[in-house]
C-alpha positions in Angstrom: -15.8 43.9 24.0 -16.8 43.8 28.1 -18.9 41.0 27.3 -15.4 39.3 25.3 -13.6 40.5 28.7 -15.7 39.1 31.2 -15.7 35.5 29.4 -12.0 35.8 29.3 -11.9 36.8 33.1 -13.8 34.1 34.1 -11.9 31.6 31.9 -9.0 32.6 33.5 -10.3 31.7 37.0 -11.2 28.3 35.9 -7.7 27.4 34.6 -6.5 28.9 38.0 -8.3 26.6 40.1 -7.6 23.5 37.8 -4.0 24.3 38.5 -4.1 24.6 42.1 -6.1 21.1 42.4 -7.5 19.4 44.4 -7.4 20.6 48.2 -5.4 18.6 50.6 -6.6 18.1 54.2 -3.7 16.9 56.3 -5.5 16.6 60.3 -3.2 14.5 63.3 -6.0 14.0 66.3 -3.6 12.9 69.4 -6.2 11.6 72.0 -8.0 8.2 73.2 -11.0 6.7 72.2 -13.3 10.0 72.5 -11.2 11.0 69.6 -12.1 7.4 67.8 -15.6 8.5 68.8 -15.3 11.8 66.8 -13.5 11.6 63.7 -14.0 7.9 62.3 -16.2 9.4 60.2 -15.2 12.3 59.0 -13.0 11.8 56.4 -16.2 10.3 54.3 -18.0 13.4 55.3 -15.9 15.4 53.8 -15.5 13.7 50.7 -19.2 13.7 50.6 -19.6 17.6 51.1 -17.0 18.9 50.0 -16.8 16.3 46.6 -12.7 16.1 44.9 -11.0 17.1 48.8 -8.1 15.0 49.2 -8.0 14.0 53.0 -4.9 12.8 55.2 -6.4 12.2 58.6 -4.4 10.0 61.7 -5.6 9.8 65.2 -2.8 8.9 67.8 -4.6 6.8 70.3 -4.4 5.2 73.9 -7.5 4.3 75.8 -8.0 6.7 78.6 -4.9 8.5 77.6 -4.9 12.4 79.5 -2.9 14.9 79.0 -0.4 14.3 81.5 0.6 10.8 80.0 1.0 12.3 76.5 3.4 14.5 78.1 5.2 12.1 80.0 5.3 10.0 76.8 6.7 13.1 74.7 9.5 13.1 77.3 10.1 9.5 77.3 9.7 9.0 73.2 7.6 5.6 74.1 6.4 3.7 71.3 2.8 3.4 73.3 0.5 4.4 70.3 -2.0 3.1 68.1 -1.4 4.7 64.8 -5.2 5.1 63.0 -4.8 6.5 59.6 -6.5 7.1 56.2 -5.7 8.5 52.9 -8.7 9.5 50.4 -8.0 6.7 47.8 -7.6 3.9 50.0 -11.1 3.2 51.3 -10.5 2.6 55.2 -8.6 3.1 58.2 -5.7 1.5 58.6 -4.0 1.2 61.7 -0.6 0.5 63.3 0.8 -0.4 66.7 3.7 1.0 68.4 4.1 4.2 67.2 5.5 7.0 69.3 4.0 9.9 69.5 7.4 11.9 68.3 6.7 9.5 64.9 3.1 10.1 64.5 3.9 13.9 64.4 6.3 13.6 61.6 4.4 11.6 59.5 2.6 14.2 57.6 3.0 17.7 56.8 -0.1 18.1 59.4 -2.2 21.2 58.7 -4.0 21.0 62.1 -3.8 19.0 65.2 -6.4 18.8 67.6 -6.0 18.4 71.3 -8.6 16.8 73.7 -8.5 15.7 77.6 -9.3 12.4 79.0 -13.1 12.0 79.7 -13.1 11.8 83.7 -10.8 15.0 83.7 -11.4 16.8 81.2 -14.9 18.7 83.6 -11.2 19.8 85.7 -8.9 22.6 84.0 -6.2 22.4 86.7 -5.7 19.0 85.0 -5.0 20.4 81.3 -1.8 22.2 83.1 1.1 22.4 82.5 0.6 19.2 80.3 -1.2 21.1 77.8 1.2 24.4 77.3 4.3 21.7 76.9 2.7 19.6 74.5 1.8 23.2 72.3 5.3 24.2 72.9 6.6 21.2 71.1 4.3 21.1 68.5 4.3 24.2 67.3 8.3 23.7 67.3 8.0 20.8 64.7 5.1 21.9 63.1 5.2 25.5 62.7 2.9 25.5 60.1 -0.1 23.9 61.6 -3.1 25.1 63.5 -4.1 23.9 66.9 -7.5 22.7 67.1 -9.4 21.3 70.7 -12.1 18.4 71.1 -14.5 19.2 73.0 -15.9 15.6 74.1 -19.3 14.5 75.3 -20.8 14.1 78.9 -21.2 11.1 80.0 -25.0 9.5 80.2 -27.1 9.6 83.2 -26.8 6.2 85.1 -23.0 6.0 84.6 -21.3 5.7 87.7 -18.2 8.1 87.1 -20.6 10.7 86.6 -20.6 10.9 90.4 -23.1 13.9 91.4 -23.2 15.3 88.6 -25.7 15.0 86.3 -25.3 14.6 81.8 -26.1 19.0 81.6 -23.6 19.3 84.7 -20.9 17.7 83.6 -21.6 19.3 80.0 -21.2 22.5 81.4 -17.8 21.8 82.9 -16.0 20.2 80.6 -17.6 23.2 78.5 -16.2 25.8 81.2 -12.9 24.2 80.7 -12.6 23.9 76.6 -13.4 27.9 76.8 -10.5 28.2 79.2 -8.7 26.1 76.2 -9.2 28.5 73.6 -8.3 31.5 75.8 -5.5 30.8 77.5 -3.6 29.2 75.1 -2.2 29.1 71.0 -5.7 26.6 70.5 -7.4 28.7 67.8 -10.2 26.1 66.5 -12.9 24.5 69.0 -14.8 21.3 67.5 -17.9 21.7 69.7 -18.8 17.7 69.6 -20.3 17.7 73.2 -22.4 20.3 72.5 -24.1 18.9 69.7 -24.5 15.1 71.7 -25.9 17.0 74.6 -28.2 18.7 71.8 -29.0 15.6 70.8 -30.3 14.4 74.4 -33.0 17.4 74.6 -35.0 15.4 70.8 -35.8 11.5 70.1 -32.3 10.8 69.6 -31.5 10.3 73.3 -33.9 7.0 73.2 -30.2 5.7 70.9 -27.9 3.5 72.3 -27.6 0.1 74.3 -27.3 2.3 77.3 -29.6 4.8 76.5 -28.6 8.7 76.0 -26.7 7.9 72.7 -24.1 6.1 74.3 -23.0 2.1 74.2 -21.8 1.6 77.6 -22.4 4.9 79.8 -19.4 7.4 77.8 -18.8 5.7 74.3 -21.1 6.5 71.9 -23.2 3.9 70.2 -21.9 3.4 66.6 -24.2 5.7 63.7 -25.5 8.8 64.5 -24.0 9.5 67.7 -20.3 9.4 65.9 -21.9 11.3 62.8 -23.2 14.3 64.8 -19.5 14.9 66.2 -17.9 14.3 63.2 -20.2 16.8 61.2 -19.2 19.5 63.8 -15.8 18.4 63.1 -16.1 18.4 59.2 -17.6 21.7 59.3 -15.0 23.4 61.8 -11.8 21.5 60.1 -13.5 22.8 56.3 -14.1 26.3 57.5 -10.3 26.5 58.2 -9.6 25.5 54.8 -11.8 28.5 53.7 -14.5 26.3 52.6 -18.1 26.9 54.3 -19.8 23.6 54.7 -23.8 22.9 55.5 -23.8 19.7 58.1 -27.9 19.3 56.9 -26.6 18.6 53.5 -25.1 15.2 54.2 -27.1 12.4 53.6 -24.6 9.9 55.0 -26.2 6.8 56.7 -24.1 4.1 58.9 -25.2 1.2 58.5 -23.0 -2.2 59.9 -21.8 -2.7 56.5 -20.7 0.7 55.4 -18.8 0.6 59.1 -17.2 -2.6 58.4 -15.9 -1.7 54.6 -14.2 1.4 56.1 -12.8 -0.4 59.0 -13.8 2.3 61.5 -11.5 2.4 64.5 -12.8 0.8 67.7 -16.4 0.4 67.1 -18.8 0.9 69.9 -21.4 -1.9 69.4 -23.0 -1.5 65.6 -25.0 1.0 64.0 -28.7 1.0 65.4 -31.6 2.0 62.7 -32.6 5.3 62.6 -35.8 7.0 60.3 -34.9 10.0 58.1 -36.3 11.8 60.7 -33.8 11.1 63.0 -31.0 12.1 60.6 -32.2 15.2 59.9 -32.3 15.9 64.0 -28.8 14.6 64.2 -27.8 17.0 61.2 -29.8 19.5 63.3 -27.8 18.6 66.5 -24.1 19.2 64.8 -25.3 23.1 63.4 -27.3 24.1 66.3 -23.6 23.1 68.3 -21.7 24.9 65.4 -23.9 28.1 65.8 -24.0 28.1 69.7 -21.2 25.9 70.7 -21.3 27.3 74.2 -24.9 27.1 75.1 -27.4 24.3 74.6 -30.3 24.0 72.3 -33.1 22.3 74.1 -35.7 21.2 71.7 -39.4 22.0 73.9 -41.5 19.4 71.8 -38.3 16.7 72.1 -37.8 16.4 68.7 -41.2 15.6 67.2 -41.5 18.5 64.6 
């Protein structure tokens, strides 16, 4: 009879989770191009790890856009936006122009909505403010229901002439300094630690990637492939765990390549996809969890990668 009872028990849980479905992942990003750089791909990571997810993911772009201009934008309702969207089922991004950033908010039940600063700034706190409290203010009064989320973007490469004097660990540290500042002083409750795992990235092989060298296209973009896929498995892995799923970044076997890009119509592509051994996926997988387990400190590789 237990044995009867247990079978019935678990039967039971089965037919539960058939009849809750499939989970829905609704995200909004509202950022610039370092957003693009983040989460093109992550709505195909987490339909590859976490198999039968249904994903709603937009990103509410301008190039160079800070936190200031969104708030002056939210005051002024201007249509200034590009609208980059997709829906699990379609196969790519879409995108439309001339969207204001009042209409991209209302376009989805969103279930979290991640924040980030403009590049240049983003090393200064005193810039995130008041900009940042406002825009929290009137999100969480139209979305009550979502989760705030903060993008912690990458450093820019050594030889880039806005880094100024700083150098690539320097400027890590700031803008690290100030997404800790983020998360304490305000309703942000999730961190996506995508700096830190590029800057991990720059202590193995991987920093030999990109036309500029130090995994980035043109001295702050990163090169299309596995620069983009580090940050977005930090991203799949943070966004997951808030949906109370657990997710192991080295499990992916995703490879970008210029024809998987171009059939998904990834936003704003940085050059194309360079090739990359398996060895050098597995570091980038390696990259995005040692950021997820120390997203505040770096993990500097001694023999650069090589074992």
């Amino acid at each position: 009879m237990k044995r009867i009872h247990i079978i019935l028990m678990l039967l039971l849980v089965a037919q539960t989770a058939l009849a809750a479905g499939p989970v829905r992942v609704r995200v909004l990003s509202i950022g610039n191009s370092f957003s693009r750089d983040a989460f093109s791909y992550v709505p195909f990571l987490i339909e590859e790890l976490v198999p039968g997810t249904e994903v709603d993911f937009g990103i509410l772009y301008i190039g160079g856009c800070t936190l200031e201009r969104h708030h002056k934008n939210l005051d002024s309702g201007e249509p200034a936006y590009e609208f980059d969207f997709y829906r699990t089922g379609q196969g790519h991004w879409t995108m439309e122009r001339e969207v204001s950033l009042q209409q991209g908010v209302g376009r989805e039940p969103w279930d979290i909505i991640i924040l980030q600063q403009q590049s240049a700034a983003s090393r200064y706190y005193e810039t995130y403010q008041p900009h940042l409290d406002i825009l929290l203010d009137y999100l969480r009064s139209t979305c009550p229901q979502a989760t705030f989320a903060w993008l912690m973007t990458q450093a820019y490469g050594t030889g880039y002439k806005p880094l100024g004097d700083m150098t690539m660990d320097e400027m890590w540290a700031r803008v690290n300094e100030a997404s800790q500042r983020a998360l304490e002083e305000t309703s942000i409750q999730l961190m996506i630690p995508a700096g830190t795992g590029i800057q991990n990235a720059r202590y193995t092989v991987l920093d030999r990637l990109g036309k500029a060298g130090h995994l980035v296209n043109d001295g702050f973009h990163l090169q299309e492939g596995i620069p983009p896929l580090i940050e977005g498995l930090t991203a799949t892995a943070v966004l997951m765990k808030h949906y109370g799923t657990e997710v192991d970044v080295e499990k992916s076997r995703l490879k970008i390549t210029p024809e998987w890009r171009k059939e998904r119509q990834t936003p704003q592509p940085n050059g194309e996809p360079e090739e990359a051994s398996d060895e050098e996926y597995r570091l980038a997988r390696r990259s995005a969890r040692w950021a997820l387990e120390k997203p505040w400190q770096l993990t500097v590789v001694e023999d650069f990668g090589k074992n």
